[in-house]
N, C-alpha and C positions, 0 to 999 in steps of 0.2 A: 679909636679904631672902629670902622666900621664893619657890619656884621653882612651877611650875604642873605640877601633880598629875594623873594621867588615873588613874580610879578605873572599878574596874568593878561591879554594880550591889551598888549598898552601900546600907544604908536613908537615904536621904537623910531627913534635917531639914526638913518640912514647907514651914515659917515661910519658908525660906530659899528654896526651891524657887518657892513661890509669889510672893517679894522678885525671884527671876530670872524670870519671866512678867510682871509687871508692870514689870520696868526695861525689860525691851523692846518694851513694849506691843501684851501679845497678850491682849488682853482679852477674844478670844471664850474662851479658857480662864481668866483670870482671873472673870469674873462666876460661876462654879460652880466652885470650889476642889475641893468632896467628888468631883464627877465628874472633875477634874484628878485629884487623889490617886492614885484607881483606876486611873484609865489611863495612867499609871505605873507600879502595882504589876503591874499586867495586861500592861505590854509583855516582847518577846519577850525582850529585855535596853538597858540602861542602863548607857550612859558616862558620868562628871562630871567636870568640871575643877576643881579645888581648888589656893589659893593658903592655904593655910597650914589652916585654922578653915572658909575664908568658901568658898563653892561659885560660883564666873563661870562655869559653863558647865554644859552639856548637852546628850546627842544619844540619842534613843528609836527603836528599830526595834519593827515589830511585824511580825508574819507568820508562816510557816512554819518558815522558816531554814532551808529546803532549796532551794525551785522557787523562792521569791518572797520578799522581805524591802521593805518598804516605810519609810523614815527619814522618821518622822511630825514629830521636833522634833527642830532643833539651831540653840541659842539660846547666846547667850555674853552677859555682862553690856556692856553699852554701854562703860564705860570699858576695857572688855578687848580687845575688837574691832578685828580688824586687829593681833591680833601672836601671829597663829598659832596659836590658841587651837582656833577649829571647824576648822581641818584637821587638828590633833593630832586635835580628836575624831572628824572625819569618815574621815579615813584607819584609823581604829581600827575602824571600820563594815565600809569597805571592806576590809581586813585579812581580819577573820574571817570574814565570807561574800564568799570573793574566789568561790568556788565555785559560788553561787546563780546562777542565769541570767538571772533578772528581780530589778534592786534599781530601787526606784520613790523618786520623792522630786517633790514638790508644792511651788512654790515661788513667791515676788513674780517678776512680771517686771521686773525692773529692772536697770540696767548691773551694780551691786554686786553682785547673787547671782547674773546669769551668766556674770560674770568670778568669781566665788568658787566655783563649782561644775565649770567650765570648767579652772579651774588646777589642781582638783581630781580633774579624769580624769571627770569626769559629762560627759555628752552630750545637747542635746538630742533628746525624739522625733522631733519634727518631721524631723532630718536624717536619720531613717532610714523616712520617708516614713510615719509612727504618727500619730496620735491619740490625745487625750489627752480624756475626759469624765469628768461629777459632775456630781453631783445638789447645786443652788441650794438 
């Protein structure tokens, strides 16, 4: 049995990449794969989870990597989820830019990811009396 692999930015396998956006159903990135591809290839750097061949996970920073890093995607395959997987990889994030002074991260409001981001040493803004805007 294989063990879970944390990779750092390795050319991932397309096919497979784009097999992890659609297990999770993030289809505003799945409907444009060519614009997925690039913004990938274009982030700051790229962590992967790998069980053996097959790739369950994922986490993409983009930004500066000094004043600002923002963690645009960290996705784990549905059957992986919940066993440790995105905090290997999120911990990996926060690791290397423990440094940076603004790390951003855009997220579902719901129980699951602010008890997973929470366990995880993130804070929300709001507790430090911030706002958060985007453009619809």
């Amino acid at each position: 049995m294989h063990m879970i692999v944390i990779k750092e930015d390795v050319q991932l396998p397309f096919d497979q990449t784009l097999a992890l956006f659609e297990n999770v159903h993030w289809t505003a990135y799945t409907r444009e794969p060519d614009i997925l591809e690039k913004a990938i290839q274009n982030s700051l750097k790229v962590w992967t989870a790998w069980k053996g061949e097959q790739l369950v996970g994922l986490v993409r920073v983009v930004g500066d990597g000094l004043t600002i890093i923002y963690i645009q995607d960290i996705l784990v395959l549905e059957n992986y989820q919940r066993q440790g997987v995105g905090s290997q990889l999120l911990q990996k994030v926060l690791k290397e830019y423990q440094s940076v002074r603004q790390i951003i991260l855009l997220t579902d409001d719901t129980d699951i990811t602010q008890k997973f981001y929470e366990k995880n040493g993130l804070v929300q803004t709001a507790d430090f009396q911030l706002m958060t805007y985007m453009k619809k």
